[in-house]
C-alpha positions in Angstrom: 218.6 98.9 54.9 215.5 100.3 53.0 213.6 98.3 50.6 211.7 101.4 49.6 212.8 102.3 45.7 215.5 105.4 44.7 213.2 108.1 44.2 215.8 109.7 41.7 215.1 106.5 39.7 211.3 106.2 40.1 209.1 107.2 37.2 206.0 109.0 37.5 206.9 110.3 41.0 206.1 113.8 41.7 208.2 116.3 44.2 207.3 115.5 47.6 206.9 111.7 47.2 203.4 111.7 45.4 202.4 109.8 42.2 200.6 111.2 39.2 196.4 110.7 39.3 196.2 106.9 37.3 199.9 105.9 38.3 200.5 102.7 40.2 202.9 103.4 43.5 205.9 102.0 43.8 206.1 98.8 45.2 207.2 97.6 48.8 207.1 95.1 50.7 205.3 95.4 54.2 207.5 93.5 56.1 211.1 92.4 56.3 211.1 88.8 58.0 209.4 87.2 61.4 208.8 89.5 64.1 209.9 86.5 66.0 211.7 83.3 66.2 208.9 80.6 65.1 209.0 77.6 68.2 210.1 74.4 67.2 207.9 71.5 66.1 208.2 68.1 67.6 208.9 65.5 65.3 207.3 62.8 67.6 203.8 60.9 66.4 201.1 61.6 68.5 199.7 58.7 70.7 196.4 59.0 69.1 198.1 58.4 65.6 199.2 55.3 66.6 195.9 54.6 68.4 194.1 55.2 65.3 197.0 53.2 63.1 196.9 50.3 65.1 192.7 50.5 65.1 193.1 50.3 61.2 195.4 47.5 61.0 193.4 45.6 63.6 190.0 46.2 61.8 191.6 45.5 58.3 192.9 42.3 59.4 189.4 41.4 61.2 187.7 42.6 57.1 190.6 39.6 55.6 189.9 36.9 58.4 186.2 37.3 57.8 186.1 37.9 53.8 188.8 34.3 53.8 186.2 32.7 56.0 183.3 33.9 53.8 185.1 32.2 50.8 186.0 29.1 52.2 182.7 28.5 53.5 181.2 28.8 49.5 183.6 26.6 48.4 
């Protein structure tokens, strides 16, 4: 199946498949789909993610302890 346009229907398109000097071409497209099958992704978090999760909650919970203990010892 051709994407290419009818060139019986196809204005300014001269015999022998040219177009007139200051015409635009026809358009088509390049390609036609994947040249091939695209591999599957994993849907599994990396270990490093949760590495670098956990680090965050850790250190966030070490900023709370700290910024409590701060304002207790003002009061």
């Amino acid at each position: 199946m051709s994407m290419d346009p009818d060139p019986d229907r196809t204005p300014d398109l001269e015999p022998g498949g040219g177009v007139r000097p200051g015409s635009t071409p026809p358009d088509t497209p390049q390609t036609s789909g994947l040249s091939a099958p695209e591999p599957r992704t994993s849907n599994n978090f990396p270990p490093t993610g949760v590495g670098a999760v956990a680090l965050i909650v850790i250190l966030a919970v070490v900023f709370l302890v700290v910024a409590i203990g701060i304002i207790v010892t003002i009061i």
